[in-house]
TORVEXVEX-84657 format. One line per 3 residues: number of its first residue (from 0); their letters; for each residue x, y, z of N, C-alpha, C, O. Coordinates in steps of 0.2 Angstrom, whole numbers, m for minus. Layout:
N
NUM	A	X,Y,Z,X,Y,Z,X,Y,Z,X,Y,Z; ...
END
This chain:
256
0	XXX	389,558,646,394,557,641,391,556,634,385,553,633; 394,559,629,393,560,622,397,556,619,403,555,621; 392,552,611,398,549,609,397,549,599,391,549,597
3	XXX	400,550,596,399,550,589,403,545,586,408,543,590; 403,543,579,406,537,575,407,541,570,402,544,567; 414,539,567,413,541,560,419,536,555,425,536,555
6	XXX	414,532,550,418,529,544,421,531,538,416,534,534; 427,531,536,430,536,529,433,529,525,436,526,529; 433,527,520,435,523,519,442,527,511,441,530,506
9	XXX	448,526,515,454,531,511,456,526,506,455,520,507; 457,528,501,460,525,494,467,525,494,470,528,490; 471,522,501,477,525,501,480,516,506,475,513,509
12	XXX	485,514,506,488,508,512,488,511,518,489,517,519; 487,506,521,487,507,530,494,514,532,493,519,536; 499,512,528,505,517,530,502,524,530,501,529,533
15	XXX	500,523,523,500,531,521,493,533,526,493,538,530; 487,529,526,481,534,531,484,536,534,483,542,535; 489,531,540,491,530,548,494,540,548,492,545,552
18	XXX	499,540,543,500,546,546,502,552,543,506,556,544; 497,552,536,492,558,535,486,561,540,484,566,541; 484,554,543,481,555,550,482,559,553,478,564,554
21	XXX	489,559,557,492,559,561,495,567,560,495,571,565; 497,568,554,500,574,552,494,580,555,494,586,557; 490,577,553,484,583,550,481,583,557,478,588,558
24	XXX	481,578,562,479,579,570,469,581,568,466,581,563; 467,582,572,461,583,576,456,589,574,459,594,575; 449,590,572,447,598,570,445,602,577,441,605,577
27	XXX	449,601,582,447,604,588,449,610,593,453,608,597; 447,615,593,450,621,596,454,618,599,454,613,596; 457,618,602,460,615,609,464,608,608,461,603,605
30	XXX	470,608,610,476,602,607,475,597,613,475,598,619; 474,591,610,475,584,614,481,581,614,486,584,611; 482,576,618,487,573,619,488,563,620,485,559,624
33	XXX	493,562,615,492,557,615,491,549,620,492,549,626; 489,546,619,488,542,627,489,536,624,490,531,628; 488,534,616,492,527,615,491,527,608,486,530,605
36	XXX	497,524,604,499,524,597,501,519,596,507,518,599; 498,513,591,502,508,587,500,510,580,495,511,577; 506,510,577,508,512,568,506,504,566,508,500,570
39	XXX	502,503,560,499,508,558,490,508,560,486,512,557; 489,503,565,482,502,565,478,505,571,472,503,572; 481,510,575,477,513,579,478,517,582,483,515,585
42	XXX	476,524,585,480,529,590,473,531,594,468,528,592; 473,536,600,469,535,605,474,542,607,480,542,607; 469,549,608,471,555,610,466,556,615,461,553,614
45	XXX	466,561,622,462,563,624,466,572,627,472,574,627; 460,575,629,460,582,633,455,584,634,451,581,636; 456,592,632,449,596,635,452,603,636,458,605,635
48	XXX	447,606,637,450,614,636,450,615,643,453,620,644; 447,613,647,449,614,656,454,609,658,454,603,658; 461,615,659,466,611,663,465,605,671,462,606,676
51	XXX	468,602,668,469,596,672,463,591,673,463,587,678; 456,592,669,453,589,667,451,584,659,450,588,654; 451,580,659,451,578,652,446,576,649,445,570,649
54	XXX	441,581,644,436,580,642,432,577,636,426,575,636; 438,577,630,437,575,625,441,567,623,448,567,624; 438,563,621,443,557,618,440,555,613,434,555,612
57	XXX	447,554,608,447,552,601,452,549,599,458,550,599; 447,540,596,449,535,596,450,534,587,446,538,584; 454,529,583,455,530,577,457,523,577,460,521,582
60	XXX	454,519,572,457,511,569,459,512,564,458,517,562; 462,506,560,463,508,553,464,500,552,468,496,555; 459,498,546,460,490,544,459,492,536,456,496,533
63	XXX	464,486,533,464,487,527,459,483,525,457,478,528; 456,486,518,454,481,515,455,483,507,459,488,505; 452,478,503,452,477,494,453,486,493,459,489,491
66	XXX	447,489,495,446,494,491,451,502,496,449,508,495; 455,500,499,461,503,503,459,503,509,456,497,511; 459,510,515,458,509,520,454,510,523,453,516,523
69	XXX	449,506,528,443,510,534,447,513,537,453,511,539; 444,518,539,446,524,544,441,523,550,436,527,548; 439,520,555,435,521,562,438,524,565,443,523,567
72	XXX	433,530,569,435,535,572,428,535,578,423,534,575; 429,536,585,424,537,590,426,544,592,432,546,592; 423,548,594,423,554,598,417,554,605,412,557,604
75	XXX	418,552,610,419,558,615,417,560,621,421,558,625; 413,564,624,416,570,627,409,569,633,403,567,632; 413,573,637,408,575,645,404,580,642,406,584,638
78	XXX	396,577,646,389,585,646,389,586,650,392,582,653; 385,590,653,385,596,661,376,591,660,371,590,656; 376,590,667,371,587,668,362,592,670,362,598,672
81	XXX	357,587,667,350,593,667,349,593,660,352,589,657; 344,598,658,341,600,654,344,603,650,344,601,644; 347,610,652,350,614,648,358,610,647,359,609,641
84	XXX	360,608,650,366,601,649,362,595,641,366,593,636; 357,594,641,356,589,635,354,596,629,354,595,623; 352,602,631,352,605,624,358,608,623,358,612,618
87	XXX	363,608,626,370,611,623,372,605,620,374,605,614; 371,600,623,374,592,619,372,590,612,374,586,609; 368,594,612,363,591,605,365,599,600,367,598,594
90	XXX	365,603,603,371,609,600,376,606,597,377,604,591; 380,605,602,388,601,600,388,597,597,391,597,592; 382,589,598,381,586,594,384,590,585,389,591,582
93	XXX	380,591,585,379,596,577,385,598,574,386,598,568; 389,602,579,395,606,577,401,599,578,406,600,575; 399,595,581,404,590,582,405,587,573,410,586,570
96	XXX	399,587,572,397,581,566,399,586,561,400,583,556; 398,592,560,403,595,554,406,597,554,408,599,548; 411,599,560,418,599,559,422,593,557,428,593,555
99	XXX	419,585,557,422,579,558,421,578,550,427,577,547; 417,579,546,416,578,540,419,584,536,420,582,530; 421,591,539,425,594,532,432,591,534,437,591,530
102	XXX	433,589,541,439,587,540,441,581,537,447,580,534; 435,577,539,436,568,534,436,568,526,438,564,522; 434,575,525,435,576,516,440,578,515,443,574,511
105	XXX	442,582,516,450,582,517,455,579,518,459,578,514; 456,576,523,459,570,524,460,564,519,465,562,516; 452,561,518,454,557,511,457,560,506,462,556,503
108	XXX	456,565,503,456,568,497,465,570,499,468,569,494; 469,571,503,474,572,504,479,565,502,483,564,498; 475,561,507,479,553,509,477,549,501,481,544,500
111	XXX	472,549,497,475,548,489,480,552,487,484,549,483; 481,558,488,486,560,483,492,558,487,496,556,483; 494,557,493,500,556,496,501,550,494,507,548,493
114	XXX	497,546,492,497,537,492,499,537,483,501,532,480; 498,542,481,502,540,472,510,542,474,513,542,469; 514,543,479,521,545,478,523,540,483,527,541,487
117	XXX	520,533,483,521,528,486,521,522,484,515,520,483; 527,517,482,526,512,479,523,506,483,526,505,488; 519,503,482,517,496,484,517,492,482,519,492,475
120	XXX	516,485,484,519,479,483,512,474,482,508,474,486; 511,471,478,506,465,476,507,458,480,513,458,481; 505,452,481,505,447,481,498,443,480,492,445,480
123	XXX	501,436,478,496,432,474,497,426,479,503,423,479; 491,424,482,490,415,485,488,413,481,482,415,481; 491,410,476,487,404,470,487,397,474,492,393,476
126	XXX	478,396,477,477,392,477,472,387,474,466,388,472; 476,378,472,473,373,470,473,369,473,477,367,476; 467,366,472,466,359,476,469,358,485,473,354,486
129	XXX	467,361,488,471,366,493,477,366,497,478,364,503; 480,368,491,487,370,491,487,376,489,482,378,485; 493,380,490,495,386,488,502,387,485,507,383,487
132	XXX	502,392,479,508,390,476,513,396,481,511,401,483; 519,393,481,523,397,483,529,396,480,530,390,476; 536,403,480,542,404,477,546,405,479,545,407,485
135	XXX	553,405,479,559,403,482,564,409,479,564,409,472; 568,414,482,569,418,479,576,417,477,580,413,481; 579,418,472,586,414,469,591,418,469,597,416,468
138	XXX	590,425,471,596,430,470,596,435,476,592,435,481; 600,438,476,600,444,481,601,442,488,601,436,489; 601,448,493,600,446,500,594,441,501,596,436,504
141	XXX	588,441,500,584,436,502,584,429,498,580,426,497; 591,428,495,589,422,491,588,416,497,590,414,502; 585,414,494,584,405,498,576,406,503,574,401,506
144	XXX	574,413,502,569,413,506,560,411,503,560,411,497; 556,410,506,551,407,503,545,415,502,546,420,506; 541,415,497,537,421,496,531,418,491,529,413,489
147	XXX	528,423,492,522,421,489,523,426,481,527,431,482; 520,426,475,525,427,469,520,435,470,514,435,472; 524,441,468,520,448,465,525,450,466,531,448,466
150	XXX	523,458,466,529,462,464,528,468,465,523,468,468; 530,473,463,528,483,462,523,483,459,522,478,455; 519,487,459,514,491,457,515,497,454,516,502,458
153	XXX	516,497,447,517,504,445,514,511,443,508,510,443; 515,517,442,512,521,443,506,522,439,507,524,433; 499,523,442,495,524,438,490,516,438,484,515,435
156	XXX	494,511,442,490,504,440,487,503,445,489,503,451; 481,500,443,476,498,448,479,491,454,481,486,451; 479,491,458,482,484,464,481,476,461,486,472,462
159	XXX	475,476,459,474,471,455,476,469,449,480,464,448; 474,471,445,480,473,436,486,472,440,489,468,436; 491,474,444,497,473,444,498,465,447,504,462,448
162	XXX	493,464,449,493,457,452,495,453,445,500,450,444; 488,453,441,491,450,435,495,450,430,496,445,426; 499,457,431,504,456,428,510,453,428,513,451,423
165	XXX	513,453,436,515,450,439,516,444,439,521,441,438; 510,440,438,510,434,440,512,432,431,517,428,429; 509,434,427,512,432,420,519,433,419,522,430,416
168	XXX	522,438,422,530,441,421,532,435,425,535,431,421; 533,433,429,536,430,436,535,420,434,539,416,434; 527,421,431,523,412,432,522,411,425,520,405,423
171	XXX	522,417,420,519,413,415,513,410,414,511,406,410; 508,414,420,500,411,420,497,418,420,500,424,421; 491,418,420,485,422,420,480,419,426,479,413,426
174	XXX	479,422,429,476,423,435,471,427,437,472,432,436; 466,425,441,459,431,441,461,431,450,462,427,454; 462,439,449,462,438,460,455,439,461,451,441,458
177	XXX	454,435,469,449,436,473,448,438,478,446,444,478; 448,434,484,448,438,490,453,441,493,459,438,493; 453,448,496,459,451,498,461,448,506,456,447,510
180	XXX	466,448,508,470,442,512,473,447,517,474,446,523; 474,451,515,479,456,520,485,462,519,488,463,513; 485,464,523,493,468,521,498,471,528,496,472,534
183	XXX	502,472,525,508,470,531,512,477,528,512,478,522; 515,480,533,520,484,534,527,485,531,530,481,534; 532,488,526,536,483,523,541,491,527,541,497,526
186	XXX	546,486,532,553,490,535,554,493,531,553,499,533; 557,492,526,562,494,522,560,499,517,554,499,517; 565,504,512,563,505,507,560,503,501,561,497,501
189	XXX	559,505,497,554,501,489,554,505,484,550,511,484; 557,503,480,556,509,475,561,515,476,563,517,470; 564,517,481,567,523,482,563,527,488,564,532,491
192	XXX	558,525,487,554,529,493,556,530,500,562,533,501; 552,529,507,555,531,510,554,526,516,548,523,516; 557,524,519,558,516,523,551,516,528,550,520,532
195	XXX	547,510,527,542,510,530,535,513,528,529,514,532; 537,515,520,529,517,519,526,514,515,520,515,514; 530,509,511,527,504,509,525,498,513,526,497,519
198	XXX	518,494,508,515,488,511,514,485,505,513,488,500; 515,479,508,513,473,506,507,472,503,505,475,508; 503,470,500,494,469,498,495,459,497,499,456,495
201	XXX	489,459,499,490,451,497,481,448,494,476,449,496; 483,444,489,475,442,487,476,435,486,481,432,486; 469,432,486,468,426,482,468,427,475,466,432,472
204	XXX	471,419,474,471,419,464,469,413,464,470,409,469; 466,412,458,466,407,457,469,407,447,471,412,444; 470,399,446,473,400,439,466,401,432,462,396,431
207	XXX	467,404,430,463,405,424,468,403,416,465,402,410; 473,402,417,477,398,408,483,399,411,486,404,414; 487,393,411,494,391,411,497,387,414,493,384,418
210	XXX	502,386,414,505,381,423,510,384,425,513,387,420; 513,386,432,517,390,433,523,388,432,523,382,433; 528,390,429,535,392,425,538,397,431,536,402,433
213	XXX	544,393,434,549,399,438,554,403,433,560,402,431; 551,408,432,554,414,427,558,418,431,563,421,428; 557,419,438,562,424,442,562,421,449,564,425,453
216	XXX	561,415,452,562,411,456,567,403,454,568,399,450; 568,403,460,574,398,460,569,391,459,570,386,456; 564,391,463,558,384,465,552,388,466,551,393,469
219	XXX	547,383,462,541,386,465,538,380,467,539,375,464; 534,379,472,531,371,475,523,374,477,521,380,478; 520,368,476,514,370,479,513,366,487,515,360,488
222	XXX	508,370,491,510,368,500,504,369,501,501,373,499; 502,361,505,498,360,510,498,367,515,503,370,516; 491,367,520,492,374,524,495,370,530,497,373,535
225	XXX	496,364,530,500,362,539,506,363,536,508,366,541; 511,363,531,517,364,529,519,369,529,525,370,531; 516,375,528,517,383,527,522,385,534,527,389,533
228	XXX	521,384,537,523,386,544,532,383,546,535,384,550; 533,379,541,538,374,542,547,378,537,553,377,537; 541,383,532,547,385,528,549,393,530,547,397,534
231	XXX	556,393,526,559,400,530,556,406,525,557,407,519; 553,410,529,550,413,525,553,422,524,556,426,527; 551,423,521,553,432,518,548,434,525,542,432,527
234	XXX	553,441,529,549,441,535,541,445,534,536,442,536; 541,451,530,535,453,526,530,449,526,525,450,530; 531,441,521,525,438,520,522,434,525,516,432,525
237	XXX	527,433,531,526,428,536,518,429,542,515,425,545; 519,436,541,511,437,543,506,436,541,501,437,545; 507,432,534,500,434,532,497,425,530,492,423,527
240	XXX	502,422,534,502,414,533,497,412,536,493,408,534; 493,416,543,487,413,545,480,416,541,475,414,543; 480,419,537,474,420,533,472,415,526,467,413,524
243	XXX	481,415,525,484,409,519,481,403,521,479,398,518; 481,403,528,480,396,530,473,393,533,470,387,533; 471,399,535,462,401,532,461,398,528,459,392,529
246	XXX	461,402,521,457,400,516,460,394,513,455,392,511; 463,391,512,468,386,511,459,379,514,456,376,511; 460,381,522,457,374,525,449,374,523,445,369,524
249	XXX	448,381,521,439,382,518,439,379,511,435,376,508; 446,380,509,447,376,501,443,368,503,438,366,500; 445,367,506,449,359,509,439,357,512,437,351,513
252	XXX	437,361,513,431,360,519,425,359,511,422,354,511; 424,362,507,422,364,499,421,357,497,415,354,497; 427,352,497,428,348,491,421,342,494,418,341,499
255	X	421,340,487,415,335,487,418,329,491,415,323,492
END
């Protein structure tokens, strides 16, 4: 058994890698077949070019982080045993590893551009003294629901710059983000786009000038992390309360 690794780190949200991935399938003469798929953090294909044997598997993860997506990918595949068996291996080796790489060039290079025709979403955990501020939304179908304050990300703007801008449009503060917290799948459409290709992004802030003002929120409160769990929250942001609740008890772990 032969095995290789390969990291791409995509400039694009989990949706968008997941399936530009997917669109674009495998650099492999011969078609595999799927054997397991969860949107958007991981799929799993195997085959081979001898029927009713399955030679080849290739696995794919995908975690977000700050600077968009890792791409972990494993490859593979059965060698014919002996000598002449390890120097075909070390053959394929070779050919494995540059067909993987013109294809990971490609692929990134595609999945930024498909990820500019895709609106996404900001969030800001402003935490103090360890609490976090959270927002109550006052209008619309979600009113009465709890959220963490952000918003769209407009075209051309960096994920963070729109964090800030946000939070001053919304809080009337100025905010430096920090550590990036996660990102969650958003059902629905945004923007007009196309349902389910948007995500959520979520960061730490801290405040840098101002006190929060509800400019587009009905209530903003700030919450202990044993409280979080108690309110009705916007289903998007709900996942993201155990990381919130994370960093929140390291706040709390800090103090003198």
């Amino acid at each position: 058994m032969y095995r290789l690794r390969f990291t791409t780190v995509v400039a694009a949200p989990l949706t968008v890698a997941f399936d530009v991935a997917r669109a674009l399938g495998r650099p492999w003469p011969f078609p595999l077949e799927e054997v397991e798929s969860v949107r958007p953090v991981s799929d799993l294909y195997a085959g081979g070019p001898r029927r009713g044997r399955r030679r080849v598997t290739h696995a794919r993860t995908f975690t977000a982080t700050a600077a968009g997506t890792v791409v972990d990918e494993q490859v593979d595949w059965d060698g014919a045993p002996g000598a002449l068996g390890r120097l075909a291996g070390t053959v394929l080796r070779r050919r494995v590893r540059r067909a993987m790489r013109r294809h990971l060039d490609g692929y990134a290079a595609l999945a930024a551009v498909r990820a500019l025709d895709v609106v996404q979403v900001v969030g800001a955990a402003i935490a103090r003294d360890g609490e976090v501020l959270v927002a109550q939304r006052g209008s619309g179908p979600l009113a009465g629901l709890w959220e963490f304050p952000g918003g769209k990300v407009e075209p051309g703007e960096a994920h963070e710059a729109a964090l800030v801008r946000e939070c001053v449009e919304e809080l009337g503060v100025t905010v430096v983000p920090g550590t990036f917290l996660g990102e969650v799948p958003l059902d629905g459409p945004v923007g007009g786009g196309a349902p389910g290709a948007s995500t959520l992004r979520l960061w730490e802030a801290r405040l840098a000038a101002g006190e929060p003002v509800a400019h587009e929120h009905r209530e903003l409160r700030w919450v202990r992390p044993g409280d979080l769990g108690d309110l009705d929250w916007i289903a998007a942001d709900r996942p993201l309360l155990p990381a919130v609740t994370a960093l929140l008890r390291t706040h709390q772990g800090r103090r003198p």
